[in-house]
Steps between C-alpha positions, in 0.01 A plus 500: 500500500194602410172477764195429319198708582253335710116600412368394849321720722775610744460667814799798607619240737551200260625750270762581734614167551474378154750769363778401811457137408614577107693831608414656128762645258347804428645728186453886643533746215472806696524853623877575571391685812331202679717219356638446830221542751324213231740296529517497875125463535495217222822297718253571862207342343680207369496573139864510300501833303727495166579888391530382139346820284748496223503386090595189388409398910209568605242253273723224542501528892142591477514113348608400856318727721182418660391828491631869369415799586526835224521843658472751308652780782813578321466390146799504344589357115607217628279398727242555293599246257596231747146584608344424178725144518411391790106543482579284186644181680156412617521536874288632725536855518401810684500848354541809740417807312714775674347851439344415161275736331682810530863375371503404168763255463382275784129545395552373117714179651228429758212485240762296273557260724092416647529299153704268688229457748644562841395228748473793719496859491601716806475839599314805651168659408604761287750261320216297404279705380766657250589137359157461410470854344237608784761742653822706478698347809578621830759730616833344407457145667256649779167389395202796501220229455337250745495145454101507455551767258743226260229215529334551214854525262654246705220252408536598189880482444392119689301414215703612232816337592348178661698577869460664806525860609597579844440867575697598801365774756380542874278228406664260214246383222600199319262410180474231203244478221255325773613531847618769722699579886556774728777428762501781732764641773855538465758807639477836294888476543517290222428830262828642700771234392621472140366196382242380706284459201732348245625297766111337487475484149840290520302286788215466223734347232669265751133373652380429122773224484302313778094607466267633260583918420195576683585315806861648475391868549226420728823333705750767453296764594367346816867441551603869497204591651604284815877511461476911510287514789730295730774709386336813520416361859888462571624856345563841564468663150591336121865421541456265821153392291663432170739252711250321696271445190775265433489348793176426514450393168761201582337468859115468376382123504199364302322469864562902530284517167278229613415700830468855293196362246327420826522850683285726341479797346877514561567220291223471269530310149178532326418303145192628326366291207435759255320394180394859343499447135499895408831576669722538176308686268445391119896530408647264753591214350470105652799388703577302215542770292830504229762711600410774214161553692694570814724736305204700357278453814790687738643743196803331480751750291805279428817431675606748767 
């Protein structure tokens, strides 16, 4: 079954509830490292995560997903191709560029597929800055960069593509063409498990079934942000963390979320209108653009 996406205003907390009401099939094509942990952390939020990343597969589930998630952390042939099917069915979709810029396999099929205009694009500073040619990546899948450092190419990757960038960090920044959030906080143990942030991205693509792309990473993140810090609270190092991420995760209620977004700093959510007119430069082209101009805009060089 398929969730429409709602475009109301959403807060974290009617997020929340809105994805266990409709429980979303979400389509994870995905690092083989983290499938597990995602699919844990997808089944504790209330979301119902598919594995589906092969040929042949993957765009028609995509057909019944509400949302899908493409990471590229271990790109192999075939997922690559069940990739380029399912951002072709039409569904919501959020694209996690795993250590793009300095690999060249994963960096061609990340500019390829911006064409299909993720709803959502997901990942740290330095990853961002390399998918919009401002950088060359972090240090394997350890980003180098700050989040403030990315705003500038994350706005821009937000107006070329027509979605949301969510840059994550010790302070996550979240941007479309107009608007823009900080949620702050979360557990630095989060850096320490394999997966924590695929795991979100995969929380992204399963929140976009049930509220607008820029109200799904503004949710997720202030979901990890609180989720980790309880755990963190009730650990003694990353194992015992990694397990009661979970827990909490399947524990947090939308009055948890409700009571975070009115302690501050802690739990600050910020939106900032942001109307500059001069942020993409004279080659940008219009959300609306064709997906040729996105191909030249972000170098595209063919299939990877």
């Amino acid at each position: 079954m398929v969730v429409r996406t709602s475009s109301s205003p959403s807060t974290p907390a009617r997020a929340l509830e809105a994805l266990r009401l409709a429980s979303p099939l979400t389509q994870c094509i995905t690092n083989a490292v983290v499938t597990n942990f995602t699919a844990n952390a997808l089944l504790a939020l209330g979301a119902a995560p598919a594995m589906c990343d092969i040929p042949d597969e993957a765009g028609l589930f995509a057909g019944i997903a509400g949302g899908v998630v493409v990471n590229l952390g271990t790109p192999t042939a075939e997922q690559r191709a069940a990739a380029r099917e399912a951002v072709a069915a039409g569904t919501p979709w959020v694209l996690d560029p795993v250590a793009v810029g300095a690999l060249p396999v994963r960096t061609a099929l990340a500019h390829e597929l911006l064409a299909a205009r993720p709803a959502i694009i997901r990942g740290n500073a330095s990853e961002i800055l390399a998918l919009a040619g401002t950088g060359a990546g972090g240090r394997g899948v350890d980003a180098t960069d700050s989040p403030d450092d990315a705003r500038d190419a994350a706005r821009h990757l937000a107006s070329l593509t027509g979605g949301v960038v969510a840059v994550s960090g010790e302070t996550d920044l979240i941007v479309d063409a107009e608007h823009e959030a900080r949620v702050t906080g979360g557990s630095a143990l989060l850096t320490k498990v394999t997966g924590g942030g695929c795991a979100l991205g995969a929380a992204m693509a399963s929140l976009v079934a049930v509220v607008s792309p820029f109200d799904a990473a503004v949710a997720a993140s202030t979901i990890w942000a609180e989720a980790s810090e309880r755990a963190a609270a009730a650990s003694r190092g990353p194992g015992s963390f990694a397990v009661a991420f979970l827990d909490e995760l399947a524990a947090l209620t939308p009055a948890d979320l409700e009571a975070r977004a009115a302690d501050t700093p802690a739990g600050l959510v910020t939106r900032t209108p942001d109307t500059r007119d001069d942020l993409d430069g004279p080659t940008a082209p219009s959300t609306a653009a064709p997906a040729e101009s996105l191909a030249a805009a972000t170098g595209m060089d063919g299939a990877a």
